[in-house]
PyMOL Python script that loads the backbone (N, CA, C, O; Angstrom):
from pymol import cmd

cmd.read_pdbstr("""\
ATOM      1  N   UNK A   1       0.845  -1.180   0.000  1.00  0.00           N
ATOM      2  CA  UNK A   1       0.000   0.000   0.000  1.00  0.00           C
ATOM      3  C   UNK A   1       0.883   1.233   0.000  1.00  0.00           C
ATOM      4  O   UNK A   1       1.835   1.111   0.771  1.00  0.00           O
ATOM      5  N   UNK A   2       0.837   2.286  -0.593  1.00  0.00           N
ATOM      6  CA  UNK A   2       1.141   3.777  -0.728  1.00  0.00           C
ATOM      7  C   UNK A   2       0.105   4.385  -0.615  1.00  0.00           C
ATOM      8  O   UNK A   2      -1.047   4.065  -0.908  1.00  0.00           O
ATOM      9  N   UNK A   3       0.758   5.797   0.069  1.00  0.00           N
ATOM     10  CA  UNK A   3      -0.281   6.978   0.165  1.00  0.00           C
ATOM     11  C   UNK A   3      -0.910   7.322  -1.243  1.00  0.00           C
ATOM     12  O   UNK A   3      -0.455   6.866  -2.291  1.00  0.00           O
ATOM     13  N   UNK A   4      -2.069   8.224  -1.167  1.00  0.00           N
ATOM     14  CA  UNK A   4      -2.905   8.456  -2.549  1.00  0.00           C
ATOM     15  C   UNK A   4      -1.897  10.207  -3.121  1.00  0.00           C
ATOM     16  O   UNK A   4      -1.255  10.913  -2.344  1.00  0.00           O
ATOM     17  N   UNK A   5      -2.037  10.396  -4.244  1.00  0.00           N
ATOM     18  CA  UNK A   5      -1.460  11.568  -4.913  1.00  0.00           C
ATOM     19  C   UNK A   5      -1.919  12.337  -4.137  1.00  0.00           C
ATOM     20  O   UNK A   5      -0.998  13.038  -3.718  1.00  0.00           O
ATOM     21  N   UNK A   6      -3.429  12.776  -3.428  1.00  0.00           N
ATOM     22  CA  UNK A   6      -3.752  13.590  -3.180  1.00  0.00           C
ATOM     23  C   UNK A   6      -2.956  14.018  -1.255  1.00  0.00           C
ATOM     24  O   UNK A   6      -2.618  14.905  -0.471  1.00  0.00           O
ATOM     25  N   UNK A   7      -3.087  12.498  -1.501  1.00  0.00           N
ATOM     26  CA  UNK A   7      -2.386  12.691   0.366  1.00  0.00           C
ATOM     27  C   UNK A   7      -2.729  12.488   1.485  1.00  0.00           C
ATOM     28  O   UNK A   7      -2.150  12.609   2.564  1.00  0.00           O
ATOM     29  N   UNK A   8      -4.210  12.004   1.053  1.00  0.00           N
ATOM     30  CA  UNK A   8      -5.409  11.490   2.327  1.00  0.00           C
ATOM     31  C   UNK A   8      -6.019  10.222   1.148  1.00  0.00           C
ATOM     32  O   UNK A   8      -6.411  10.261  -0.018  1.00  0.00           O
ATOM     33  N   UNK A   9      -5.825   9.030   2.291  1.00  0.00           N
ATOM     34  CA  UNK A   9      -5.572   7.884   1.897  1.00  0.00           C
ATOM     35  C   UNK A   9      -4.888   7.073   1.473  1.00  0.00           C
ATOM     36  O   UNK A   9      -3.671   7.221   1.583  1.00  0.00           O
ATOM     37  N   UNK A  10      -5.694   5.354   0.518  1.00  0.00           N
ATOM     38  CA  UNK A  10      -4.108   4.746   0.454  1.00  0.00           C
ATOM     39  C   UNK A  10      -4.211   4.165  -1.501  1.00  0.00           C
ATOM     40  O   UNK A  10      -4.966   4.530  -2.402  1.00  0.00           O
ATOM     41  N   UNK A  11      -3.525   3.557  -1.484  1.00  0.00           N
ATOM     42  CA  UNK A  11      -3.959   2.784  -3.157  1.00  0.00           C
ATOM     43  C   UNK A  11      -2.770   1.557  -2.701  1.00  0.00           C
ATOM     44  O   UNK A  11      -1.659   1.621  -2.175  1.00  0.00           O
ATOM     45  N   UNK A  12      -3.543   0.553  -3.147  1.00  0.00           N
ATOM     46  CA  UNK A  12      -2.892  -1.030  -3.500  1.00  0.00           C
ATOM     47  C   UNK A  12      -2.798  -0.667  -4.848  1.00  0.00           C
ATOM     48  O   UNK A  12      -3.400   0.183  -5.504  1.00  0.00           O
ATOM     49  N   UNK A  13      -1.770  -1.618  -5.183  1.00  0.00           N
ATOM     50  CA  UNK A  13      -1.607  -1.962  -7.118  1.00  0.00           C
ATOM     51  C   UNK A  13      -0.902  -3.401  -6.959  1.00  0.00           C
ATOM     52  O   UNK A  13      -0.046  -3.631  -6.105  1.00  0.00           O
ATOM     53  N   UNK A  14      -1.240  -4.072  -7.629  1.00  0.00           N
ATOM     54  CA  UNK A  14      -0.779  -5.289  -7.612  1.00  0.00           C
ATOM     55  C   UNK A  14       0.257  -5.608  -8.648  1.00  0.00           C
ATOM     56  O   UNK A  14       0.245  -5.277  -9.834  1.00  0.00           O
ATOM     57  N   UNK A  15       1.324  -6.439  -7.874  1.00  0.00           N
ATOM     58  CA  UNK A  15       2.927  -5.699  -8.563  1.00  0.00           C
ATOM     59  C   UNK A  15       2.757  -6.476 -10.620  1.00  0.00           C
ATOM     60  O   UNK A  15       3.099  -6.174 -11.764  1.00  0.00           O
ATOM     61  N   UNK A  16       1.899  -7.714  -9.762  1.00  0.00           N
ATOM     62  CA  UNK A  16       2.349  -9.011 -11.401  1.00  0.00           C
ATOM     63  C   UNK A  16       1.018  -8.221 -12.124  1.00  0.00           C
ATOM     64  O   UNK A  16       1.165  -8.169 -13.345  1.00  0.00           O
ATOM     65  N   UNK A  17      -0.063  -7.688 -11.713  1.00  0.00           N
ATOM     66  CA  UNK A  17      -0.784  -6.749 -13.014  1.00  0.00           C
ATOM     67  C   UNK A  17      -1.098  -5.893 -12.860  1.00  0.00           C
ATOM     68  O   UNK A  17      -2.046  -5.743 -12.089  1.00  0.00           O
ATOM     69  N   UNK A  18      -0.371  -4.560 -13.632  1.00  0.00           N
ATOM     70  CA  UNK A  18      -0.855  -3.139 -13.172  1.00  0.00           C
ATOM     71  C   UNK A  18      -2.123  -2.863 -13.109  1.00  0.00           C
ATOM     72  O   UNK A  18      -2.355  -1.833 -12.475  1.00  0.00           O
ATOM     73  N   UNK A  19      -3.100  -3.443 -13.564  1.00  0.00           N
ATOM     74  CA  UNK A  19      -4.176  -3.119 -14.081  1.00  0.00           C
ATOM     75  C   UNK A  19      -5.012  -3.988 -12.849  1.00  0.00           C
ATOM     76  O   UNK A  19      -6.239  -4.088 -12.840  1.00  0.00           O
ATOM     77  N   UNK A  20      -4.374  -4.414 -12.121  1.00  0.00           N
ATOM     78  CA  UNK A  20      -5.498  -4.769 -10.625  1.00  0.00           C
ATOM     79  C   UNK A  20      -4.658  -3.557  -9.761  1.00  0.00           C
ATOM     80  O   UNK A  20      -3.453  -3.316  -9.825  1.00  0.00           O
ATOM     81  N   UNK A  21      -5.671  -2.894  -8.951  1.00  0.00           N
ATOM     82  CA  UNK A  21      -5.430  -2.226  -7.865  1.00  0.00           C
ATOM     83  C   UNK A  21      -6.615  -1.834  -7.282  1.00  0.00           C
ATOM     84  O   UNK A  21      -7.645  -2.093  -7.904  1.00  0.00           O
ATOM     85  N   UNK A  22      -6.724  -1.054  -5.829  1.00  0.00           N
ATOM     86  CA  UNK A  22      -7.959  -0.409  -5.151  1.00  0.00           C
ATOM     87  C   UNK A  22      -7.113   0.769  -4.847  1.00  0.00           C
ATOM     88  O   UNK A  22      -5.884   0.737  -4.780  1.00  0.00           O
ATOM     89  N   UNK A  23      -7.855   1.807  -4.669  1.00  0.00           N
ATOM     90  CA  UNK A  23      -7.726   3.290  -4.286  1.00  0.00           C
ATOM     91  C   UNK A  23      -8.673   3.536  -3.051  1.00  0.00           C
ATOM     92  O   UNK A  23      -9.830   3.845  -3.339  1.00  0.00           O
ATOM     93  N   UNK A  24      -8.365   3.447  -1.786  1.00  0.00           N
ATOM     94  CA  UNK A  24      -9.369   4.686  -0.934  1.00  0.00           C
ATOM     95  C   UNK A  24      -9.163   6.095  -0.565  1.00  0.00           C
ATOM     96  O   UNK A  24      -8.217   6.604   0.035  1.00  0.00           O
ATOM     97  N   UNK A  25     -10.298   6.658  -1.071  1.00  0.00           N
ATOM     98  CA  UNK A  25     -10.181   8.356  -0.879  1.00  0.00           C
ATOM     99  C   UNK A  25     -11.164   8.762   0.327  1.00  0.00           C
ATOM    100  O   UNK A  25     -12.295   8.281   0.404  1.00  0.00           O
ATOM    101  N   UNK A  26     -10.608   9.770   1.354  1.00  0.00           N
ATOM    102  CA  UNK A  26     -10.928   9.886   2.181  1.00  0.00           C
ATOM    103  C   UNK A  26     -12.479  10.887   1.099  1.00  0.00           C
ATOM    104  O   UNK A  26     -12.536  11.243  -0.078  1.00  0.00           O
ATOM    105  N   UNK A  27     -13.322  10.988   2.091  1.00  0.00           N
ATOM    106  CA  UNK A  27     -14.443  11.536   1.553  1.00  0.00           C
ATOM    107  C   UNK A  27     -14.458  13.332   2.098  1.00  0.00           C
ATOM    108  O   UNK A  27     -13.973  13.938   3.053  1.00  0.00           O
ATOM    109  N   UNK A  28     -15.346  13.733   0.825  1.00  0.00           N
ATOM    110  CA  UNK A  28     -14.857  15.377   1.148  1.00  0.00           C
ATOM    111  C   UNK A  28     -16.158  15.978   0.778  1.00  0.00           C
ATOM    112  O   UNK A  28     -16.657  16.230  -0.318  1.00  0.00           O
ATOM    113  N   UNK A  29     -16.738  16.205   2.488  1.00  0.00           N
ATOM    114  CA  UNK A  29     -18.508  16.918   1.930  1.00  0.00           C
ATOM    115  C   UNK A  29     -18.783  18.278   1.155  1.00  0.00           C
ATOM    116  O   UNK A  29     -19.824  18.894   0.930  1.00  0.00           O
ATOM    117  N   UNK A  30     -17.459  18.508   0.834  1.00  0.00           N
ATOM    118  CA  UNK A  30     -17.779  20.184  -0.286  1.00  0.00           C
ATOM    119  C   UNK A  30     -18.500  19.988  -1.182  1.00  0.00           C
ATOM    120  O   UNK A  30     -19.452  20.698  -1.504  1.00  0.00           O
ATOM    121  N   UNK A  31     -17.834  18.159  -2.140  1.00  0.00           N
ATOM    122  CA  UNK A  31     -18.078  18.283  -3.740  1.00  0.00           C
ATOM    123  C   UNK A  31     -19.430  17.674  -3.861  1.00  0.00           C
ATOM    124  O   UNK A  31     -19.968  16.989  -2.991  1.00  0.00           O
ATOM    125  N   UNK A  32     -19.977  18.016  -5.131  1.00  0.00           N
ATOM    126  CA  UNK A  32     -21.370  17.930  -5.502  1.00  0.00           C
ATOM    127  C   UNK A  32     -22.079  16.596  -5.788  1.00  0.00           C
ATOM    128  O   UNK A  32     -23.294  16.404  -5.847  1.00  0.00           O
ATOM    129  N   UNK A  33     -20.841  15.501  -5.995  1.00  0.00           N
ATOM    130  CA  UNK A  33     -21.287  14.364  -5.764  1.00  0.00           C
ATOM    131  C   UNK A  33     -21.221  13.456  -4.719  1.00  0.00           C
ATOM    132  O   UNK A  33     -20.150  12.968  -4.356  1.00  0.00           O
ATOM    133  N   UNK A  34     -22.424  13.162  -4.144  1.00  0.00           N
ATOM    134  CA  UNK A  34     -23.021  12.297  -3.106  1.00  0.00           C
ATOM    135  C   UNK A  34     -21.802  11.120  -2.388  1.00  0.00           C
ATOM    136  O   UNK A  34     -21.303  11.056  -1.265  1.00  0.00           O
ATOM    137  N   UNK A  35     -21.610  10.149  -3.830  1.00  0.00           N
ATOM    138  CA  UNK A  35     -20.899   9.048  -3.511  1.00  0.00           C
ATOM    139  C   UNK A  35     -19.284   9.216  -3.098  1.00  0.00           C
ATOM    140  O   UNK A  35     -18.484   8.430  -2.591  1.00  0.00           O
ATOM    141  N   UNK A  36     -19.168  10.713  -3.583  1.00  0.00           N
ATOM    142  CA  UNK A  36     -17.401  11.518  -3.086  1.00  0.00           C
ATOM    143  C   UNK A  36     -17.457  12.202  -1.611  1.00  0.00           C
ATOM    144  O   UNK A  36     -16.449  12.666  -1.078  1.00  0.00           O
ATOM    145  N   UNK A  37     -18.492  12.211  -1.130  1.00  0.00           N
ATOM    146  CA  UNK A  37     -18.799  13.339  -0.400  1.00  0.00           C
ATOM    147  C   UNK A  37     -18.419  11.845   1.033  1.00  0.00           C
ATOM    148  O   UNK A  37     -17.480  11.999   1.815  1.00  0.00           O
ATOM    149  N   UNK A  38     -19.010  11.010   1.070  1.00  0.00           N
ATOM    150  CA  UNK A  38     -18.110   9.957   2.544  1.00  0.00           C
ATOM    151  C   UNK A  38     -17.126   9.581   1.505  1.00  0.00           C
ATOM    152  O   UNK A  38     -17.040   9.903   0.320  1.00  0.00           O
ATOM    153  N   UNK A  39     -15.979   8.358   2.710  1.00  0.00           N
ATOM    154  CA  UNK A  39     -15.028   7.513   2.099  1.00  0.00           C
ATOM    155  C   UNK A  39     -15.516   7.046   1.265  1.00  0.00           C
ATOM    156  O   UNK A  39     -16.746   6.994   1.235  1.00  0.00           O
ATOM    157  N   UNK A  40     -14.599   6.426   0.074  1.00  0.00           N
ATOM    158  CA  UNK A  40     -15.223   5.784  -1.384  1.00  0.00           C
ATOM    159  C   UNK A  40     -13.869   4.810  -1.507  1.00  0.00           C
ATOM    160  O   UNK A  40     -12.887   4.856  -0.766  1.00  0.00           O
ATOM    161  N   UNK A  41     -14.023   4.163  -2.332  1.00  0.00           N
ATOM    162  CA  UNK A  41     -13.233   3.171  -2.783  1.00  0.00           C
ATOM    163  C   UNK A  41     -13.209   2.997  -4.162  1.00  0.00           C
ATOM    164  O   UNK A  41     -14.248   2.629  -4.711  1.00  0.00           O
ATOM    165  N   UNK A  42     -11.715   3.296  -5.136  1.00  0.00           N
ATOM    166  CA  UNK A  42     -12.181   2.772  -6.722  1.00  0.00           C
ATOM    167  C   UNK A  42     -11.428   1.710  -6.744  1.00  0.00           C
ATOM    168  O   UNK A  42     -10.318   1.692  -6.212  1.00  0.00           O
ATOM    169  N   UNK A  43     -11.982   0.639  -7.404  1.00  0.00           N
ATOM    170  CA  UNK A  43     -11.528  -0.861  -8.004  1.00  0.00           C
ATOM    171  C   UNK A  43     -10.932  -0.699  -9.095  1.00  0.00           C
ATOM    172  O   UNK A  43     -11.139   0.387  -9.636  1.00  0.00           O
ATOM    173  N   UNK A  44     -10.366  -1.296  -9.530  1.00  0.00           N
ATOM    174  CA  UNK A  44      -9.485  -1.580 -11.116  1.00  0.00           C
ATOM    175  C   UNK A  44      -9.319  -3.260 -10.971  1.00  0.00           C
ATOM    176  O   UNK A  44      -8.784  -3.650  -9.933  1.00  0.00           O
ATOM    177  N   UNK A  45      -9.746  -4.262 -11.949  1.00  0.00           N
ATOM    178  CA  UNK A  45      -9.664  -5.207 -12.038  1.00  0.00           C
ATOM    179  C   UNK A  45      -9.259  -5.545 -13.542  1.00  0.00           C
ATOM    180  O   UNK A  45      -9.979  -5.161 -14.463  1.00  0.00           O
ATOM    181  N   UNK A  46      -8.211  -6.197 -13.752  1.00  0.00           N
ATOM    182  CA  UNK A  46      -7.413  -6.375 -15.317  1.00  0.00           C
ATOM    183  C   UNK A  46      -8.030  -5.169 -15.919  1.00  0.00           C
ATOM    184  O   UNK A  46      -8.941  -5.209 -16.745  1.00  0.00           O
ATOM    185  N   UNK A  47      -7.322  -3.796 -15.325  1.00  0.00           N
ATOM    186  CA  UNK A  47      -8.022  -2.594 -16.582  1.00  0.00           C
ATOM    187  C   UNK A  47      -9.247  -1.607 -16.672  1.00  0.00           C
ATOM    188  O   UNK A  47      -9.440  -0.456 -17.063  1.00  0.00           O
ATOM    189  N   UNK A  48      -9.934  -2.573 -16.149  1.00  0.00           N
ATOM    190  CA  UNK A  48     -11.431  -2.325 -16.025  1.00  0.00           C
ATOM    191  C   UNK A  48     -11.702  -1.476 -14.846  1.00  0.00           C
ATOM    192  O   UNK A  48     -11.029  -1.742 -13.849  1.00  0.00           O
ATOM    193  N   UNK A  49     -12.526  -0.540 -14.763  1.00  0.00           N
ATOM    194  CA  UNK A  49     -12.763   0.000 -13.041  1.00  0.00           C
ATOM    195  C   UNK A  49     -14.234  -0.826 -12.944  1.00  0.00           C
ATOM    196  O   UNK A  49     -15.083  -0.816 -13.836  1.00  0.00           O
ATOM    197  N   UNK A  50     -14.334  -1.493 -11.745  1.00  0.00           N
ATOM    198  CA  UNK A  50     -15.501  -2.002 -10.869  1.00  0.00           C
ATOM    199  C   UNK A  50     -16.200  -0.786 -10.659  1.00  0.00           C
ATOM    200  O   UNK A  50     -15.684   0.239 -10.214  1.00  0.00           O
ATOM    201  N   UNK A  51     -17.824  -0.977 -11.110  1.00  0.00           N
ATOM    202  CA  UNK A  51     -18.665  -0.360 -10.198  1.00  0.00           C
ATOM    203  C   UNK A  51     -19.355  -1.429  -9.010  1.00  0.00           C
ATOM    204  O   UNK A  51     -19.128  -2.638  -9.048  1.00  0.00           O
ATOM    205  N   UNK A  52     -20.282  -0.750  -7.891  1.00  0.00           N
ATOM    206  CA  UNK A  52     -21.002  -1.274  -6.974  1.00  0.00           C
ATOM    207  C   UNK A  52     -21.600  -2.413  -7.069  1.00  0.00           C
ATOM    208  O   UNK A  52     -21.848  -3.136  -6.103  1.00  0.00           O
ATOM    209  N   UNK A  53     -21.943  -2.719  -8.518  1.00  0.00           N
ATOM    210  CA  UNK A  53     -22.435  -3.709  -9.011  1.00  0.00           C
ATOM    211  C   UNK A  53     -21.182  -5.137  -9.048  1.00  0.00           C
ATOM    212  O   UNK A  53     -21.636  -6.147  -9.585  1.00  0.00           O
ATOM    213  N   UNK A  54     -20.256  -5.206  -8.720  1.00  0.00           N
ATOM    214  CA  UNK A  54     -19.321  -5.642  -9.150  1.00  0.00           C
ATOM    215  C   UNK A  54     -19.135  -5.920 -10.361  1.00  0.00           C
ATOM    216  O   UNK A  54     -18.579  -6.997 -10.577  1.00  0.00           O
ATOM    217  N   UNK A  55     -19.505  -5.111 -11.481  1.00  0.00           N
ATOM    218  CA  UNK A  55     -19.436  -5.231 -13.072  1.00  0.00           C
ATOM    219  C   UNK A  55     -18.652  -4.236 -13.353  1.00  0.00           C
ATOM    220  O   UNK A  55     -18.543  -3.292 -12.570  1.00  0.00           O
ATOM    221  N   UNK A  56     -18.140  -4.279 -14.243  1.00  0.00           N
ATOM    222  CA  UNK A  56     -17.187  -2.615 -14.993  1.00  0.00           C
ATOM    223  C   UNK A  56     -18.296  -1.799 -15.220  1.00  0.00           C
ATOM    224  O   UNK A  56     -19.464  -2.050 -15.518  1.00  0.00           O
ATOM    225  N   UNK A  57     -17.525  -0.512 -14.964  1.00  0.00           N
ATOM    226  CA  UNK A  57     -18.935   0.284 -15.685  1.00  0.00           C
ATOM    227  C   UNK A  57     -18.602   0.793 -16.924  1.00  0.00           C
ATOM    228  O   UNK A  57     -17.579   0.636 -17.592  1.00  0.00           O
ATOM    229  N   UNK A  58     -19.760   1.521 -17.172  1.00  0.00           N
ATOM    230  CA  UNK A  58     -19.799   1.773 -18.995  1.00  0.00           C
ATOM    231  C   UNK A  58     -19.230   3.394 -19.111  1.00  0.00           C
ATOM    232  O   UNK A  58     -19.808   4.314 -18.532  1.00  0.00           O
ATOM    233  N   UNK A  59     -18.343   3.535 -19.722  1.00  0.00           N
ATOM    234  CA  UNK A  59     -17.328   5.084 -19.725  1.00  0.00           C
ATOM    235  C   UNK A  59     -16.223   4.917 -19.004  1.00  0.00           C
ATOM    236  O   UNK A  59     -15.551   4.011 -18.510  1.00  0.00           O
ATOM    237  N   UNK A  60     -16.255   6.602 -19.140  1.00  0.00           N
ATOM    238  CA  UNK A  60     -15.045   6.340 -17.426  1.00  0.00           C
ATOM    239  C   UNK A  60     -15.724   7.231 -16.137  1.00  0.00           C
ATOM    240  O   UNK A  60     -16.836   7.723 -15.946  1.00  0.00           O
ATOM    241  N   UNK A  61     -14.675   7.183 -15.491  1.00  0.00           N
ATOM    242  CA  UNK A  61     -15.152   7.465 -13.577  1.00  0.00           C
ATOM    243  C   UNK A  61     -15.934   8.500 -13.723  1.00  0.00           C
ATOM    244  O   UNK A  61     -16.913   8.610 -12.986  1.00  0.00           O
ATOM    245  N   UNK A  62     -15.623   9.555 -14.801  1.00  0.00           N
ATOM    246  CA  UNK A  62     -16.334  10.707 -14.677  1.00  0.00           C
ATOM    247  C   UNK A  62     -17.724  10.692 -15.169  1.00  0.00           C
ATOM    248  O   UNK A  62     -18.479  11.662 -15.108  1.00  0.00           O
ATOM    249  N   UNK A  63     -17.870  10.124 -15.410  1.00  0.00           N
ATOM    250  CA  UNK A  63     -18.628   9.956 -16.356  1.00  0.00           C
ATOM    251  C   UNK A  63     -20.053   8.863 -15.968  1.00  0.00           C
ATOM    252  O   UNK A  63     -21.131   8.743 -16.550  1.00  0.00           O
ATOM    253  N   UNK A  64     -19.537   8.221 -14.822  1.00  0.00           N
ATOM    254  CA  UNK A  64     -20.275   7.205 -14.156  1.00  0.00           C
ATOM    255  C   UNK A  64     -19.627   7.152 -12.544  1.00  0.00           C
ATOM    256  O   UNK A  64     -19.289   6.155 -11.906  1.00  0.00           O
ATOM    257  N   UNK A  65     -19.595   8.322 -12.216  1.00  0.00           N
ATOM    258  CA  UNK A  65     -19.246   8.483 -11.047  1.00  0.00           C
ATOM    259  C   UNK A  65     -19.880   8.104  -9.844  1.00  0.00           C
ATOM    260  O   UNK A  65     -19.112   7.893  -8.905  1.00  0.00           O
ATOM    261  N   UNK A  66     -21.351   7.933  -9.589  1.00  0.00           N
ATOM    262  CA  UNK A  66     -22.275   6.999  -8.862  1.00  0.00           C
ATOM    263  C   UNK A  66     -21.477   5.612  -8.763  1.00  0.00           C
ATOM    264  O   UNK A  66     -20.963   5.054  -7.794  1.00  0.00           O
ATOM    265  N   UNK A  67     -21.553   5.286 -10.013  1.00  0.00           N
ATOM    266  CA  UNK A  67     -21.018   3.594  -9.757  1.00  0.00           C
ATOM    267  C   UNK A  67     -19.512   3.026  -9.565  1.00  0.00           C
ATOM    268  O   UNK A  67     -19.148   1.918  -9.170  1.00  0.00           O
ATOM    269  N   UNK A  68     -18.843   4.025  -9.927  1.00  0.00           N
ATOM    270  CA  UNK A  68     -17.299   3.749  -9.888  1.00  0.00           C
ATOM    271  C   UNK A  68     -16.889   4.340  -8.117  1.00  0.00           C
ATOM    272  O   UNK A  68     -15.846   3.910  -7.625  1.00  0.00           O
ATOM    273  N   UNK A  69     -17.438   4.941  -7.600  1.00  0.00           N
ATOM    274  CA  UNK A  69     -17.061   5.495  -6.484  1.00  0.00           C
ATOM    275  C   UNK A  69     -17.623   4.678  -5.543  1.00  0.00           C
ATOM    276  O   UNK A  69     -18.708   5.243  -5.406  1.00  0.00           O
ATOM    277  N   UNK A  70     -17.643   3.820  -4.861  1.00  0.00           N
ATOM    278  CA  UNK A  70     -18.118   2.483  -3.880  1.00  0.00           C
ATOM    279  C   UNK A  70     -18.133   3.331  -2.359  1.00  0.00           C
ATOM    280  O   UNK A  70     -16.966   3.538  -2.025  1.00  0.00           O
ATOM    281  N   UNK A  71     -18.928   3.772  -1.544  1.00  0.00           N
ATOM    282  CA  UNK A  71     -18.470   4.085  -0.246  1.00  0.00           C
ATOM    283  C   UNK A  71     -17.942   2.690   0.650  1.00  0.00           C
ATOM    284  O   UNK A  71     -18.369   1.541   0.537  1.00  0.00           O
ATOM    285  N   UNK A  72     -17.071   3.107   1.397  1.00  0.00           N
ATOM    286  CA  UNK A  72     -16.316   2.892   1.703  1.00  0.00           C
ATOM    287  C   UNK A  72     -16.958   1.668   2.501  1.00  0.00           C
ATOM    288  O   UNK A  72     -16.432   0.556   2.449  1.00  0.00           O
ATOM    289  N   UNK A  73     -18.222   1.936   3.313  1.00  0.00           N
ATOM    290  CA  UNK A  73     -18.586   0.628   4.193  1.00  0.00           C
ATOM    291  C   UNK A  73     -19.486   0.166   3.656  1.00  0.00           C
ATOM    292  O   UNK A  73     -20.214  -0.549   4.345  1.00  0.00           O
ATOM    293  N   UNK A  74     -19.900   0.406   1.924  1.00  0.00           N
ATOM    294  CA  UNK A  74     -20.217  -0.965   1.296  1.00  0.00           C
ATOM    295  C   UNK A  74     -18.963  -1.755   0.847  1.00  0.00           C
ATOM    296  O   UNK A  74     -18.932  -2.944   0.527  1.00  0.00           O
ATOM    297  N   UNK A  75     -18.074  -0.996   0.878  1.00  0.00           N
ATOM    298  CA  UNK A  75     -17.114  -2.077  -0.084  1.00  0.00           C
ATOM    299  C   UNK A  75     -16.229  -2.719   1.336  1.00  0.00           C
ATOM    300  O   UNK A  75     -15.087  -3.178   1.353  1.00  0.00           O
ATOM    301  N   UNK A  76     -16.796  -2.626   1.999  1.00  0.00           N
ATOM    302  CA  UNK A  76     -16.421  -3.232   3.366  1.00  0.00           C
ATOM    303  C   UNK A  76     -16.997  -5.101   3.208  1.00  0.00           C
ATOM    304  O   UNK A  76     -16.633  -6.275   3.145  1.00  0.00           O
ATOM    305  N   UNK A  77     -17.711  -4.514   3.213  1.00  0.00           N
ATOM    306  CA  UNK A  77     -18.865  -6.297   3.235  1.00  0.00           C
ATOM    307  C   UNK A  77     -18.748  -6.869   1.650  1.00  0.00           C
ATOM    308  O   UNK A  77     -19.481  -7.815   1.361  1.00  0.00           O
ATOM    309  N   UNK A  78     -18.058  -6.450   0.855  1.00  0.00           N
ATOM    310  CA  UNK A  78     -17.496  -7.410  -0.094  1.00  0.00           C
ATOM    311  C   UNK A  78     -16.625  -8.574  -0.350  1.00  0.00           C
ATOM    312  O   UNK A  78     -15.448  -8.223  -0.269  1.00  0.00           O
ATOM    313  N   UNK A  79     -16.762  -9.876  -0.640  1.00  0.00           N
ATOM    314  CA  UNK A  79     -16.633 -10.894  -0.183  1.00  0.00           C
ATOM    315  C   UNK A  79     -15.061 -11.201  -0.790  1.00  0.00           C
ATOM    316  O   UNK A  79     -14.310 -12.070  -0.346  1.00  0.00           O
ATOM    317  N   UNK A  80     -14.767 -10.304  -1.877  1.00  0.00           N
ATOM    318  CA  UNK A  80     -13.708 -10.349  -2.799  1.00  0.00           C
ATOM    319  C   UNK A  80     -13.176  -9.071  -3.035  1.00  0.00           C
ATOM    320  O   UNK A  80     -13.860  -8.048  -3.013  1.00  0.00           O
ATOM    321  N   UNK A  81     -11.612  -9.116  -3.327  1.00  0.00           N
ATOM    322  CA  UNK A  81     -11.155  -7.449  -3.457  1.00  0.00           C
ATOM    323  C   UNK A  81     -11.916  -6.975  -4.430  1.00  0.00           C
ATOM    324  O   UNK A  81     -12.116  -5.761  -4.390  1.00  0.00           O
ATOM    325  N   UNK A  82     -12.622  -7.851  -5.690  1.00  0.00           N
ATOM    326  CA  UNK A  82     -12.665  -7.071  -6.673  1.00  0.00           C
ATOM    327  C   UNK A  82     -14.343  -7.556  -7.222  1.00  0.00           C
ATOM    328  O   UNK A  82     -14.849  -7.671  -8.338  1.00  0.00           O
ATOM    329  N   UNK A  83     -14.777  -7.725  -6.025  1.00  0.00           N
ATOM    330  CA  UNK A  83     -16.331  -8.287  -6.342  1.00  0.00           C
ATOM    331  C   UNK A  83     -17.496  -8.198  -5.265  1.00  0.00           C
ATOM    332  O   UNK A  83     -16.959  -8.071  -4.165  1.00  0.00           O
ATOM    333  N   UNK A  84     -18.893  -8.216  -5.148  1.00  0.00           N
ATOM    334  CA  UNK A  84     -19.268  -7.960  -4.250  1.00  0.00           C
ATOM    335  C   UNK A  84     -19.664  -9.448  -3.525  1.00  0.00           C
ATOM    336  O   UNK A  84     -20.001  -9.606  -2.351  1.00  0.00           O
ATOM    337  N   UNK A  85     -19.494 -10.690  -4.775  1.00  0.00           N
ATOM    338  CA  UNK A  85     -19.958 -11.418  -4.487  1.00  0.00           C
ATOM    339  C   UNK A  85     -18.686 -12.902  -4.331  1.00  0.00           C
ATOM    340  O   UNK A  85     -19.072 -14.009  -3.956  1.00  0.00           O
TER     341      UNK A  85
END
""", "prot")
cmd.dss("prot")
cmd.show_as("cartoon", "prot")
cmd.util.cbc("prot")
cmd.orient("prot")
């Protein structure tokens, strides 16, 4: 684990595929979206970012920011780093 760019929180990357890692961002009640506003969690699985659903979502983060942004104590009770199920 390393600290996040921003400096509050952490990010895994997994060394044998760049393209698996998790990011937690501490949550920040200024910004206008809901799911940023507590802790959140983003997934990356071979490439792909996980939404809530444990499915990739369709775009990118910005773009589907509801589903790519996981709070933090749902992605608590997920049974798998990179799944809910």
């Amino acid at each position: 684990m390393a600290p996040n760019k921003k400096g509050v929180g952490f990010r895994w990357q997994d060394p044998k595929n760049q393209g698996n890692g998790v990011r937690i961002d501490k949550g920040d009640p200024n910004v206008s979206q809901p799911t940023q506003q507590v802790d959140h969690v983003i997934v990356r699985s071979n490439g792909k970012v996980i939404g809530r659903d444990g499915k990739p979502i369709e775009g990118s983060i910005k773009y589907n920011a509801a589903q790519a942004h996981i709070p933090l104590s749902e992605y608590k009770k997920w049974k798998n780093w990179n799944s809910p199920n």
